[in-house]
N, C-alpha and C positions, 0 to 999 in steps of 0.2 A: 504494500500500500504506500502511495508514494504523501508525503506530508508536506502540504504547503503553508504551514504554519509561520511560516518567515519570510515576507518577501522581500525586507531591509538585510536580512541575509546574502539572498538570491543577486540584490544589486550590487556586494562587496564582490563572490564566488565572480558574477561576471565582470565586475570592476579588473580584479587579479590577474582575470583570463587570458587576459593580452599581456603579451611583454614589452610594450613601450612604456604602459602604464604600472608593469611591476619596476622598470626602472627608473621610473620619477619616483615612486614610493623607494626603492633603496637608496635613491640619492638624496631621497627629504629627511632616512632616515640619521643623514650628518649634520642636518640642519635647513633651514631656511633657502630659497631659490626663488629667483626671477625666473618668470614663464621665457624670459631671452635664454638663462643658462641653462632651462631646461630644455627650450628647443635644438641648440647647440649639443648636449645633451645625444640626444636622440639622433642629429641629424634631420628633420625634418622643421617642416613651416611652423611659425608660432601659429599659424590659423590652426594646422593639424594637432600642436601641443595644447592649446587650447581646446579644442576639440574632448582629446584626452582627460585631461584639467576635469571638464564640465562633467565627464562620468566619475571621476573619483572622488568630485564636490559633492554630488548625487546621492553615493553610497557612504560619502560621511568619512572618508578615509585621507583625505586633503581642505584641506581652508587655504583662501587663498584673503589677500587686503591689498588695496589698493594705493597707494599714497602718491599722489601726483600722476604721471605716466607710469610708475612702475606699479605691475602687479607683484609681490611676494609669496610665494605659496609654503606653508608648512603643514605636517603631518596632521590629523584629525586622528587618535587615538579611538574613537568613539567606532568606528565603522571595524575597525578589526574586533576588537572588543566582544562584536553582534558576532562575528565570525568565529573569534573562540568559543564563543558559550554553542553557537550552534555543532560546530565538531566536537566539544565535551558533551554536551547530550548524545551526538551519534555514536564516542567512543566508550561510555555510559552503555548505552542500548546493545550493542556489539558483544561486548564481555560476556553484560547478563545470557546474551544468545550463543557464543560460546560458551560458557559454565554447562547452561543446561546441555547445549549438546555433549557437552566432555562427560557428563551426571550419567545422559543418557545411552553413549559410546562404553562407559565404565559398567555399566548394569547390563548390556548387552556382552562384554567382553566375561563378566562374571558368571553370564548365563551359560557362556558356550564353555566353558570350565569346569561346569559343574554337570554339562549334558554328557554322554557318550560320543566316544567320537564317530561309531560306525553303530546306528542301529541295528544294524541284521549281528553283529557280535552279541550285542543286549538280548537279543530275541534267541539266541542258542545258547545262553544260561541258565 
């Protein structure tokens, strides 16, 4: 069953998905940049870094401020944040589904242990 319970999630997952936009996020993660050093950055157009920008602003993963002609962009903690809590609930949910398979792999392995291993030998005693 698939669970749409997060769609502030869903915007980080596809926020990351690109890797122009995973290397603004490691480069913001040194500090503070102009959308100039980040298109230099990248290589590409400030229109396309902007571009960028506007999906990381979105999912809450980047803040940017404006001061005169320079925009600054820094990290937005808040968007990963959504993204941890949602992988710790799926690696929460995961475990509990391995345990029990392991429970139930364990109780099967103890079965065939304790059965015979060749009925037709059981049946000539």
């Amino acid at each position: 069953m698939l669970n749409h319970e997060s769609p502030a999630a869903d915007q980080v997952f596809h926020a990351i998905a690109d890797a122009n936009r995973r290397a603004i996020i490691e480069h913001l993660t040194r500090g503070p940049a102009t959308v100039s050093e980040l298109a230099r950055l990248l290589g590409v157009t400030i229109a396309a870094t902007v571009q960028h920008l506007q999906v990381l602003q979105a999912s809450e993963l980047v803040r940017s401020e404006k001061t005169g002609r320079v925009r600054t962009c820094q990290i937005d903690p808040s968007g990963l944040r959504r993204a941890e809590e949602w992988l710790r609930l799926q690696r929460t949910t995961w475990e509990r589904r391995l345990d029990r398979l392991g429970d139930v792999l364990g109780e099967n392995a103890a079965d065939h242990a304790t059965a015979p291993d060749d009925p037709s030998k059981e049946a000539q005693s």
